[in-house]
C-alpha positions as CSV (number, residue, x, y, z in Angstrom):
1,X,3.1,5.1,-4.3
2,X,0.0,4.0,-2.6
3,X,-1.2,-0.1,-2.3
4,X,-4.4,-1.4,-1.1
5,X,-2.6,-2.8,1.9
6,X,-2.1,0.5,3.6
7,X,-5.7,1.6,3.6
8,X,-6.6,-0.5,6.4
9,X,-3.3,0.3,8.0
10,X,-3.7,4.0,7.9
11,X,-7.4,3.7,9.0
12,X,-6.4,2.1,11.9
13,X,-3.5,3.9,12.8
14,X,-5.4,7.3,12.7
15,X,-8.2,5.5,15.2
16,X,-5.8,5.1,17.6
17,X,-5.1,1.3,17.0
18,X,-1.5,0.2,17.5
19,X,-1.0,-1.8,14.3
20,X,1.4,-4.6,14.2
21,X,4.9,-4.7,12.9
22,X,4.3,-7.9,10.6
23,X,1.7,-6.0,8.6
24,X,2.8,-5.4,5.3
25,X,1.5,-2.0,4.9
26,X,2.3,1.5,6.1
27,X,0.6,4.1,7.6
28,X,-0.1,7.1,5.1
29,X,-1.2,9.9,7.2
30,X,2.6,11.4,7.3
31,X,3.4,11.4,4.8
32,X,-0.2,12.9,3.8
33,X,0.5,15.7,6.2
34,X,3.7,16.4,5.6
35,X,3.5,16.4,1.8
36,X,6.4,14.8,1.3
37,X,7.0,11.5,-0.8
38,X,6.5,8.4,0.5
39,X,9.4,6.0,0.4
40,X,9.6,2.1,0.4
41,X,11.7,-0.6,-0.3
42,X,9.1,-2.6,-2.3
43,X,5.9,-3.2,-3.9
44,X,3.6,-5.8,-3.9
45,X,1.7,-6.6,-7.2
46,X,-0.4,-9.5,-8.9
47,X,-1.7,-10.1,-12.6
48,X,-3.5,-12.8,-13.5
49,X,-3.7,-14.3,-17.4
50,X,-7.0,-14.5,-17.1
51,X,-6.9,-10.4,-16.1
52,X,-4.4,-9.8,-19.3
53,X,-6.3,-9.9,-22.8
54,X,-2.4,-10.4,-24.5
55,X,0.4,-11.9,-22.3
56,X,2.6,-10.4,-25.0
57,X,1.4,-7.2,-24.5
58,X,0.1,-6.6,-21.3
């Protein structure tokens, strides 16, 4: 599974940039190369009611 949050991560771990440890994300390019899945311990998510036509049935 992919977030948002690794993007810029992954973009700036292929340039070369060393990206710090207290980012959230993880870089995807291994994974990418490799083929293999990418595992992690969580997931970060956000819904809004306003976003959500039925809260009962999102």
């Amino acid at each position: 599974m992919c977030m948002s949050i690794d993007i810029s991560y992954t973009i700036l771990a292929t340039a070369g940039v060393e990206v710090p440890n207290i980012w959230p994300g993880i870089n995807l390019l291994p994974g990418i190369e490799s083929g293999k899945k990418i595992r992690r311990d969580m997931i970060f998510g956000e819904a809004r009611a306003r976003d959500i036509a039925n809260l009962h049935k999102p």
